[in-house]
N, C-alpha and C positions, 0 to 999 in steps of 0.2 A: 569441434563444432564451434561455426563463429554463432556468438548469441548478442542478442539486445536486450536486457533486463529493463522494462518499466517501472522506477522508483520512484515511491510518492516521499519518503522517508520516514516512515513509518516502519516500527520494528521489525515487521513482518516483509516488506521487499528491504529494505536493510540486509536484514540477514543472507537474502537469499543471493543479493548482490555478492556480498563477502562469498557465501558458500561456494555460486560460479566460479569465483576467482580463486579460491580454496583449492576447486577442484581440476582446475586447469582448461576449465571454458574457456576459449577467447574472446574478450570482452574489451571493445575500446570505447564505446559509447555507451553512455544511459540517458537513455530519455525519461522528463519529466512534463507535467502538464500542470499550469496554471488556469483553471476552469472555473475562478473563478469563487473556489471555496475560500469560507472566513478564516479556515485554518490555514494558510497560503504558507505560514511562516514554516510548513512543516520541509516547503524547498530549499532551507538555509541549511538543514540537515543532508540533504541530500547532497548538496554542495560539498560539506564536509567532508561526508563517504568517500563522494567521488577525487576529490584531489588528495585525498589518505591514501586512494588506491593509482592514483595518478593517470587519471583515464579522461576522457573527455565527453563533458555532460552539456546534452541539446536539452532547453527547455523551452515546451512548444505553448505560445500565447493561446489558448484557448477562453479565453474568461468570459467571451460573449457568450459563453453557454448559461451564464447566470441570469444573462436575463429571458435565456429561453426557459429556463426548467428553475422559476424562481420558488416552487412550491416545496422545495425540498429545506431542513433545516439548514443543508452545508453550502448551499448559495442563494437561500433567499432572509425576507427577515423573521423567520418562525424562529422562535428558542429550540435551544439545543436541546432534546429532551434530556433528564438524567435517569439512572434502571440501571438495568442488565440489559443484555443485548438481545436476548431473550425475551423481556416484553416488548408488547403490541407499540407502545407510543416510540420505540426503537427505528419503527419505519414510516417515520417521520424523515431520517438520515439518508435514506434515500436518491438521489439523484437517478432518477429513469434515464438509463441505456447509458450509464457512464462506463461503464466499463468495455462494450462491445464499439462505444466510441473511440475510447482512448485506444483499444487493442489494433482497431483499423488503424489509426494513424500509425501505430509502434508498425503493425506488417508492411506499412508503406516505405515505414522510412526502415526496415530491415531486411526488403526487395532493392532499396536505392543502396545501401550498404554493401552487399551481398551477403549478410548473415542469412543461419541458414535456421533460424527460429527466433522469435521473441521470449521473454519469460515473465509469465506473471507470479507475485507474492500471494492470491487469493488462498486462502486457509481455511480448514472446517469450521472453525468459530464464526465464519460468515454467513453461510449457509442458509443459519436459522432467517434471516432477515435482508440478504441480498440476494437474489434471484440469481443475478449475473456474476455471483463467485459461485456457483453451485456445478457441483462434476459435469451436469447435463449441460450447461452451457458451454463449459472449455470444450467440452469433445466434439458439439456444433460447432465452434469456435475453429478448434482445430480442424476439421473436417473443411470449413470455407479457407481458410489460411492456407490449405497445402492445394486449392484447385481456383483461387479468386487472381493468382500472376503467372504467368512463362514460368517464376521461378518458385517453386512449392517451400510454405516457411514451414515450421513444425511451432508448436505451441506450449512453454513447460509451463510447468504451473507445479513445483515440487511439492509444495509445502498444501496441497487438496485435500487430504485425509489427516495433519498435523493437527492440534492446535495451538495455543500461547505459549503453551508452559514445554511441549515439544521442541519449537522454534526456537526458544529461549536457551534450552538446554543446547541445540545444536549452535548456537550461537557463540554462549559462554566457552563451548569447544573450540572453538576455532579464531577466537579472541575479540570480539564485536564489543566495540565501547558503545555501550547503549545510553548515557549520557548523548551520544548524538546521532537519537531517534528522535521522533515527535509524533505522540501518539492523539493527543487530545482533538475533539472536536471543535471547541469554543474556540482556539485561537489566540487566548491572553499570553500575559507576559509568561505568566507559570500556567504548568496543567493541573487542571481542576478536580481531578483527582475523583470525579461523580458522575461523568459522561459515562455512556455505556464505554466507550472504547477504552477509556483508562481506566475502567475497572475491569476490564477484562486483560489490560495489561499487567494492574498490580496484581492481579489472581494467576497469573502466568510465571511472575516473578515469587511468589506467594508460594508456589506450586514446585519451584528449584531452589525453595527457602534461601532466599537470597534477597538484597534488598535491590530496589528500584532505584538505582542512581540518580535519576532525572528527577526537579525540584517541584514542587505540586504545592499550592495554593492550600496553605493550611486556614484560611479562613472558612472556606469551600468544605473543606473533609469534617471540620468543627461543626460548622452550621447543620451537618445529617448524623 
């Protein structure tokens, strides 16, 4: 099966990337989307991935979404909330319809490829707070991907029912240098180590008692 993996470079399609390729998916491209989010820097990661794995990575200028959907903390100017991912001020992080966005463009260009499905990293730990990682969505999702071209994509999304600490362990299997992941929302030099998303990565790492490679802004972690 030819596939298209969608990597933002974030732990979570990281891995999943490695896993295809692990598992003897044919994989020559990965797309990535610039939309415009403050954490952009998380596409140097992906970069990495991809020329580790020696494949060839399309990354599609979307940024003017920022100024359409600038209500959201990851492209507009609201603070990043800090929490669990789990509380309310969490969907603040939101960006409305990013995801049914970005998956139409990946079945376009994996109709122009002739792959015969896309693949997204979306994971249970999202659930609580993104609508558009949620089972119900991929399977809509899926359902328009295999009847929206002439040629029917299929739609993975392995890691649905997983979450961090899952991923993580499936990771460390199969050798995933997680030093180059990027999980943070803020964007700085270092992760902050207080955002919902990296504390739901160091609870992931926490969870395969292991430590977290990647360098995280101890001023950030002191200050709570």
């Amino acid at each position: 099966m030819k596939v298209l993996p969608v990597v933002s470079g974030g732990m979570d399609s990281v891995t999943m990337l490695h896993e295809l390729v692990y598992r003897g998916y044919e994989v020559d491209e990965v797309i990535s989307y610039d939309y415009g989010q403050r954490h952009v820097k998380e596409l140097e990661y992906v970069a990495w991935n991809v020329q580790h794995l020696r494949l060839q990575h399309k990354i599609i200028d979307i940024s003017f979404m920022a100024q359409l959907l600038d209500q959201s903390a990851l492209t507009g100017d609201t603070e990043v909330p800090e929490g669990h991912y789990e509380q309310d001020n969490m969907s603040l992080t939101v960006v409305p319809n990013r995801n049914m966005i970005l998956a139409a463009i990946a079945i376009g260009r994996a109709v122009n490829n002739d792959c015969d499905a896309i693949a997204l990293g979306v994971h249970s730990g999202d659930h609580a707070i993104y609508p558009d990682c949620r089972p119900e969505f991929v399977s809509a999702l899926r359902t328009c991907a295999l009847i929206a071209n002439y040629k029917p994509i299929d739609v993975l999304a392995p890691y649905l029912d997983k979450d961090k600490g899952k991923i993580i362990e499936t990771g460390l299997q199969i050798g995933v240098d997680y030093s180059h992941t990027w999980t943070c929302y803020k964007g700085l030099d270092k992760a902050c180590g207080v955002c919902g998303s990296c504390q739901e990565r160091l609870e992931g790492f926490a969870q395969n008692n292991i430590a977290d490679p990647l360098e995280y802004d101890s001023r950030e972690l002191l200050a709570k």
